[in-house]
Structures are given as C-alpha cells and as structure tokens.
N, C-alpha and C positions, 0 to 999 in steps of 0.2 A: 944639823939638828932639824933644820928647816926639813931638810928633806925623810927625813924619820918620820915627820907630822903627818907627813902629806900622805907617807907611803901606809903612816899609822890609820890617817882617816881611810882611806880607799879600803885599806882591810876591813874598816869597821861598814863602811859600806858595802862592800859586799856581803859582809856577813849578814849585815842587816835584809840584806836582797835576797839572799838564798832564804832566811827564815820566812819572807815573806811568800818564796816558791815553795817551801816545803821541801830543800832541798832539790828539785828540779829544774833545769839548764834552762838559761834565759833561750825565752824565742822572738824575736824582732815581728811584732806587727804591724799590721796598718788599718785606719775606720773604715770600717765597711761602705759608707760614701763615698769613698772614692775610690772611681775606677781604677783599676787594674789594667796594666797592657797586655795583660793573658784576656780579658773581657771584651773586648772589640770583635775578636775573631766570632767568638761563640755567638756576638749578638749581633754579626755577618749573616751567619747559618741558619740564624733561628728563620729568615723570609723562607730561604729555597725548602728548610725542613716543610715549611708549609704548605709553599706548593704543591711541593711533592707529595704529601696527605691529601691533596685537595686533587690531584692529579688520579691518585690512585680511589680515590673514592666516587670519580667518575669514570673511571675505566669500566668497562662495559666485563663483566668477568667470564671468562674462559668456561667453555664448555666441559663439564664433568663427563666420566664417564656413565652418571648413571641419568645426565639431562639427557642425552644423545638416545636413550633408549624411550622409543611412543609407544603407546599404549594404542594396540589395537580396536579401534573400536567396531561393533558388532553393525553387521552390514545391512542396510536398510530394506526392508520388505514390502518399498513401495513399488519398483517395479515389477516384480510378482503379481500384486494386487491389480496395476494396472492393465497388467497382459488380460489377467481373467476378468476385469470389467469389458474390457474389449471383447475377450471372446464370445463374452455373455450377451452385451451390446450386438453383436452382430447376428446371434444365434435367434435373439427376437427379432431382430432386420428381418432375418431371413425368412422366420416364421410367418411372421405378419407379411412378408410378402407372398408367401406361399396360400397362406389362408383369404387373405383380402384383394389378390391380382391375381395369380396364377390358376388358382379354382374357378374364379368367377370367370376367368376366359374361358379355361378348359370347359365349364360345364355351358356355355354360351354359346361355344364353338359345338360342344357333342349337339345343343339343341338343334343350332343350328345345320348341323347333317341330319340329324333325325328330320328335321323338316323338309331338308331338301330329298330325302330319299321317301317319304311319304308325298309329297307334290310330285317325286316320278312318277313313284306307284298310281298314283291317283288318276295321270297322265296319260299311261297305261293303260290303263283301265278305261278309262273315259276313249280313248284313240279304239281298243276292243272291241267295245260297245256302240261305236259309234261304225266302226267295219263291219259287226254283224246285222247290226240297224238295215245298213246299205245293203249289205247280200239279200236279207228276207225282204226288204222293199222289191228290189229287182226281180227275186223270185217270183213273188207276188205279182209284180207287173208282166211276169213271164206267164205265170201260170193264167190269168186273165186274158192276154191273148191268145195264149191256146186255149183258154175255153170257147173265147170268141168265134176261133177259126181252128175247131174240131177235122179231122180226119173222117173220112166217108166210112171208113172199116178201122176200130184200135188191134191192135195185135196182142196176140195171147202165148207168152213167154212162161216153161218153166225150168227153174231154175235146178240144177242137180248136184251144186258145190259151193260150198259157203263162198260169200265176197267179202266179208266185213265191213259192208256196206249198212247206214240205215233204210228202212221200208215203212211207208205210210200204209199200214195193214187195213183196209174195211171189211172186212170178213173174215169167218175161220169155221171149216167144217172139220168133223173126223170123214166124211163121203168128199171124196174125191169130185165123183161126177156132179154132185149139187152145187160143188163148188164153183166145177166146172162151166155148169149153165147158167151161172151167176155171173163168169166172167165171159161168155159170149153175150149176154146182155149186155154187158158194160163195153164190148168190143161191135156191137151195132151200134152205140152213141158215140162211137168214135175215140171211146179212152181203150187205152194199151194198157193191159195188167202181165203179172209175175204173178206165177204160181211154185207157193214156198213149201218145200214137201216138208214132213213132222222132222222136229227136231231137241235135243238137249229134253229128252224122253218125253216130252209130250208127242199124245196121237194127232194131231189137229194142222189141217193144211190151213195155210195161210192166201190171200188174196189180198197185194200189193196193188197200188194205183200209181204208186210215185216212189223215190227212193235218190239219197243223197252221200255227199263223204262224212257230214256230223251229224251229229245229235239235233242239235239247236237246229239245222237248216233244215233236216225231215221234218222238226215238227214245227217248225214256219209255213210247212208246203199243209202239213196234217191241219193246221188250225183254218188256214185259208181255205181248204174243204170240206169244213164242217157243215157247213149250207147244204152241200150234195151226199155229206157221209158225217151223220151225227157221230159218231161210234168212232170215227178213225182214231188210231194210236199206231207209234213207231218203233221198232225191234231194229236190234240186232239180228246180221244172219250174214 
C-alpha cells in the first residue's frame, strides 16, 4: 500500500510539473553565475581575438590597384623661361658691349689712322717743299754767279723741235729779225738765248734766257730775273 502512496504522489507530481510546463519536457538548468566549463575556452580567445584586431588595424594596407596608378603632373615651364632670360641676358651683354667697347675702339682706332695718314701727308708735303725750297735757293745761287762771271760772247740758239722743256720767255716779236737783234744784244752782255719759232697757232717768236725740267724751277730762275727782265714769264715748248 505504502508503495501505491508513493508511486500515487510521484504521479501527482509530476502532473503537477507538466501543468506548470505547459505540457513541455523538463530541461535541467544551471544560474547563470556560474561558470560553465564550455566558458573558460572562449574567455581564452577573447585576448588573441584582440590582438589579432589590434594587429590588423595596424597593418599597413596593401596596395590597390587603382593606388598604384599617379597622376601625371603637368611639366614645369621654368626651364624654358630660364633658357630665354639667359638668351635675353646675353643679347644685352652683347649689345652693350658692342655699343659701349667695341665702337668706341673701332672709331678710336679709324681716328687714329686718319691721323696717322694725314701726319704722312703733311710729312710729304713738308719734305716737297722743303726739296723745292733747296733746288730754287741753289738755282738762285747758281744763276748769281753766272751773272757774276758772264761769258765774253752768250750764244744764240734756235730751236726747231718741241723739248717739253720750260723757257724763261723776255720777249716775243711776230719779226724774226727784231727779235733777232734783240738777242745779239743780249749775246754781247754775255747771256745765251733760244729762239722759239711760232707755235700752237700763234704768229709770235719767242726769246728764251733760261730754261728748266718744271714748272716751279723755270719760274724760280724767271723771278730771280726780274731785276734784268721785268716782263719775263715761263712756257711750255
């Protein structure tokens, strides 16, 4: 009987357990305070999960394909700029040297040939004058002593073919013979005459006293005569 009771309560026990399930199969639990031996592992894990976040969040990330790609940037146009300040730079060097040294030489240097070739000329010149000076002095001193020391008889020359010689002329007749007895006058005082027949269409003889190779020296001799022959002048013949 005892054991009716017992097997009586158990039944009513459980019956009373199911209504309190709702009909749903008992499940063995345990408080949530207390650890569990599945809970050790996972709260093992949880440091390395960390690291491993902590790892990966300082990992330096991997190049992409569209990082790998630069942007070209547009090329700078200061060497350019510099080339042409230089060119520019130089082209006034050059200028300003040309204008400010190489002129002022050049026209320095032309002066200084103009000069030096006007001090030849001048040289020239001076050296010319100073050689004709000395021939008409010597003439001069020549014709003085032949006036000194005259001839007893001059001789009386005429002439019948151009010389290209000049002639210290004192007289000029169209008569021959007047002219004539003008130069045996002059051939008793001891002077020597030429008798220059007409020429280059005039009618008119000429009567020479003296005669030279230029110009200048006949009329050095013609001036030196004027004392004895106011009139005298120099021809060609």
């Amino acid at each position: 009987m005892a054991s009716k009771d017992s097997s009586g309560d158990e039944l009513s026990d459980k019956q009373d357990n199911s209504e309190d399930n709702f009909g749903l199969p008992d499940i063995e639990y345990k408080p949530l305070d207390q650890p569990s031996e599945t809970a050790a592992p996972a709260q093992e894990e949880a440091p390395a999960r960390e690291a491993l976040y902590a790892e990966e969040e300082t990992r330096v990330p991997e190049s992409t394909p569209s990082d790998s790609y630069t942007v070209e940037e547009p090329k700078s146009k200061a060497p350019v700029i510099l080339a042409i300040v230089i060119v520019l730079v130089l082209a006034i060097a050059a200028y300003l040297i040309y204008t400010f040294v190489y002129l002022p030489k050049a026209e320095a240097e032309k002066v200084r040939k103009e000069q030096l070739a006007k001090e030849a000329l001048l040289k020239k010149q001076r050296e010319e004058a100073e050689r004709l000076a000395k021939q008409q002095e010597e003439e001069r001193r020549r014709l003085e002593e032949l006036a000194k020391a005259k001839p007893a008889v001059g001789t009386i020359e005429t002439l019948s073919a151009r010389t290209r010689r000049y002639y210290v002329i004192v007289t000029a007749n169209v008569d021959d013979d007047l002219l004539m007895d003008f130069a045996k006058k002059l051939s008793e005082k001891g002077v020597s005459t030429k008798v220059i027949p007409p020429f280059g269409g005039k009618n008119f003889y000429r009567l020479a006293v003296a005669d030279d190779e230029t110009f200048a020296l006949a009329q050095t001799k013609a001036d030196a005569m004027k004392a004895d022959y106011a009139g005298a002048w120099v021809i060609k013949y």
